[in-house]
N, C-alpha and C positions, 0 to 999 in steps of 0.2 A: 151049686145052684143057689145060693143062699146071698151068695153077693151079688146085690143089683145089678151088675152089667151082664153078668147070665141070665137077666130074666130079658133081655131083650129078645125079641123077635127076633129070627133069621136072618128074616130082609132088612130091617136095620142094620144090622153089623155085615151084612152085603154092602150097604147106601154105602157105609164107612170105610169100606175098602175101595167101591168107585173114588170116593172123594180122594182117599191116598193116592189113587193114579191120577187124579187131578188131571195138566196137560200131558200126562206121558205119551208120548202116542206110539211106544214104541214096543212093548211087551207090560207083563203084567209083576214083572219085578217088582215094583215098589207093596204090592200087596203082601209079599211072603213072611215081613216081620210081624203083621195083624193075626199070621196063622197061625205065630207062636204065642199071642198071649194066653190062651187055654184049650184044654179039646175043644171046646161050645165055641168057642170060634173060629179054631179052623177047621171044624165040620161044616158052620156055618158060610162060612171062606168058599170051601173048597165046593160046596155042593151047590152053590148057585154058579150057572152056565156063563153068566153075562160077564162075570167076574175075571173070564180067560178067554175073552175073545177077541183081544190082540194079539197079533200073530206078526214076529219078526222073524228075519234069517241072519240075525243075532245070532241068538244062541239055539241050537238045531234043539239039545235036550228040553229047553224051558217050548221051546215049541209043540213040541211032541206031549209034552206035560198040559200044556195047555188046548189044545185040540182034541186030547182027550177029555181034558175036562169041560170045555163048553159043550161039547155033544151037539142039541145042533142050533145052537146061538148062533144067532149073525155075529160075519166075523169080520175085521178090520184087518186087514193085511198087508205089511211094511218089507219091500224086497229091494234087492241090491245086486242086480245085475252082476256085478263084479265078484261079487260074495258067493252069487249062484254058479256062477261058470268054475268056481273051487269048490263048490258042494252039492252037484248035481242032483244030488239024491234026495235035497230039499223037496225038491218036485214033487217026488214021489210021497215021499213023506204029507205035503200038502193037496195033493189032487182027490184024494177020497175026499176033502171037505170042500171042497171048491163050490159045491152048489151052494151053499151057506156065507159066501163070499159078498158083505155090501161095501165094501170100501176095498181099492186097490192101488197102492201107493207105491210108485216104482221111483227110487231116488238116484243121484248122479249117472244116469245114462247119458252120452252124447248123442248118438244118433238109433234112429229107427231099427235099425238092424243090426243092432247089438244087442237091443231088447228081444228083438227076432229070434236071435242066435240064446239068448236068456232062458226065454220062455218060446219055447215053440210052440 
C-alpha cells in the first residue's frame, strides 16, 4: 500500500480498465492483464460490476465469468447465430440475466428465421 498507485481509489482503477476496453465490444478480455498487476487491483478489477458487462458467445467460459461478475449491471450482449446453434446451451447459460440486457447485438445472420431458429 505504500506505493502510490495503491493508494488509488477503486473507481479509478475501474475507469482504467474501461479505458483498456476501449472500442472492444466484444468481451472483456482486454481487461485481464490490469488484474495481474497486484491484489489492489484485481480486487479493484474484479469487484466493480460494469467492468464485465460485455457478454460474447466467444468464449462460453469468459462468459459465464463475466455474468457472474457483473451481477446485475446492464449488460451489452454480442451473439452469433451460427456459433449458438453449435452451443445451444449458451442460452441457457444467458437467460437468468436477460432482464439486465441494454444492448443486443446479433451478427452475420441472413435471414429472419435463422435468428428464429437461434433464439427462440
Amino acid at each position: 500500500m505504500l506505493s502510490p498507485v495503491n493508494r488509488l481509489p477503486p473507481e479509478i482503477i475501474s475507469y482504467i480498465a474501461r479505458c483498456a476496453l476501449g472500442d472492444c465490444d466484444v468481451d472483456a478480455r482486454p481487461i485481464f492483464p490490469l488484474t495481474h498487476v497486484c491484489r489492489y487491483w484485481r480486487d479493484s478489477i474484479i469487484s466493480m460490476p460494469e467492468n464485465w458487462s460485455l457478454i460474447s458467445d466467444e468464449r462460453r467460459d469468459l462468459a459465464a465469468l463475466s455474468l457472474e461478475r457483473a451481477k446485475a449491471a446492464p449488460l451489452i450482449v454480442r451473439l452469433n447465430p451460427s456459433k449458438l446453434e453449435t452451443d445451444p446451451g449458451f442460452l441457457d447459460l444467458l437467460l437468468p440475466h436477460i432482464q439486465n440486457t441494454i444492448s443486443l447485438f446479433v451478427a452475420d445472420f441472413l435471414a429472419i428465421d435463422e435468428l428464429v431458429r437461434a433464439l427462440p
